[in-house]
C-alpha positions as a printed Julia matrix, in Angstrom:
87×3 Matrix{Float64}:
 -111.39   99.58  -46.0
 -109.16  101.88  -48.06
 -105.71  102.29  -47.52
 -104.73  104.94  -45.5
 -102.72  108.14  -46.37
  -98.83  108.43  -45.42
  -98.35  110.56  -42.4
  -96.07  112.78  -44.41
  -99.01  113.68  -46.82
 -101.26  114.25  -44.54
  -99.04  116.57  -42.01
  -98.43  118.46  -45.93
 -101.94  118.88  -46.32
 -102.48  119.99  -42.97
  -99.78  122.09  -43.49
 -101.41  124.04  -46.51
 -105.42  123.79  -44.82
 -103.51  125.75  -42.18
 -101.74  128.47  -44.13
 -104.46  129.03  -46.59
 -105.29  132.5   -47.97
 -108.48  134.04  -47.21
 -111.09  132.94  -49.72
 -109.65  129.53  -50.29
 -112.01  127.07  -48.35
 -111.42  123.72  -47.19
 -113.04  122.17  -49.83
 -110.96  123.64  -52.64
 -107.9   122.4   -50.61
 -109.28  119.03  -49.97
 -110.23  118.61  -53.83
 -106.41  119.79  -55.16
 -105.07  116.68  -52.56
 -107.4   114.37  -54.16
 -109.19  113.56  -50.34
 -112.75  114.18  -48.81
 -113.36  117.5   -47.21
 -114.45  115.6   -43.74
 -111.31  113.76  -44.18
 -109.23  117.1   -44.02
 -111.55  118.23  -41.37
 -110.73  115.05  -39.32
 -106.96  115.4   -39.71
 -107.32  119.44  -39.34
 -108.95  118.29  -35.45
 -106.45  115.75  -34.69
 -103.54  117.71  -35.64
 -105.07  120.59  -33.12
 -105.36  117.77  -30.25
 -101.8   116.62  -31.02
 -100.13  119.86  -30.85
 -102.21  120.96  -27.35
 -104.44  123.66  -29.15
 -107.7   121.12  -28.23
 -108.71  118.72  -25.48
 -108.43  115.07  -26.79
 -106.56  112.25  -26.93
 -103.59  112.63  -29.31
 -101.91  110.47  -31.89
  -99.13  109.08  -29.84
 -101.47  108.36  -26.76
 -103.71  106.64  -29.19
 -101.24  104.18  -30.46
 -100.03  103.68  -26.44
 -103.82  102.91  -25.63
 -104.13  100.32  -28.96
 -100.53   98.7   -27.92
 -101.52   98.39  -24.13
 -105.42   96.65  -25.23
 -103.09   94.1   -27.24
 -100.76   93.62  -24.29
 -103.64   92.61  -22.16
 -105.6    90.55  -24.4
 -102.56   88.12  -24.96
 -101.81   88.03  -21.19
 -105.43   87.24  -20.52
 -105.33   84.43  -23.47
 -102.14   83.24  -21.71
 -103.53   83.61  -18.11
 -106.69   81.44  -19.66
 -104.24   78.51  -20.97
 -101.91   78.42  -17.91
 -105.57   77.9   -15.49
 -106.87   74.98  -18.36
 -103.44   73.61  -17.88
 -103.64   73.68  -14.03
 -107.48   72.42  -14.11
């Protein structure tokens, strides 16, 4: 899996997608920034669901979600070894 882009450089090329002239497309944008055109496309839609302009779920809920899976998965391993231990 490739490494992904700093959220500084992507908020940048947001950023520019956003304030482009007319008769620039995304593709010329996405080329100059060396990334995909879907890729810009992705972070163009997630940066509308972060700031409220879409319905989603945004960044920050995103990594609360991820963080609260993890939570759960090492209290269930935990829950698991404290029944064995009782059994």
């Amino acid at each position: 899996m490739p490494k992904p882009y700093p959220r500084e450089f992507r908020d940048d090329v947001v950023r520019v997608a956003r304030a482009r002239e007319s008769g620039v497309t995304l593709a010329q944008i996405a080329r100059d920034f060396g990334v995909h055109e879907m890729t810009l496309t992705k972070w163009l839609r997630q940066a509308a669901v972060d700031d409220g302009e879409r319905p989603g779920t945004s960044t920050s809920e995103s990594a609360e979600l991820r963080e609260a899976n993890r939570r759960i998965r090492l209290l269930e391993q935990e829950n698991e070894v404290l029944r064995r231990a009782t059994a």
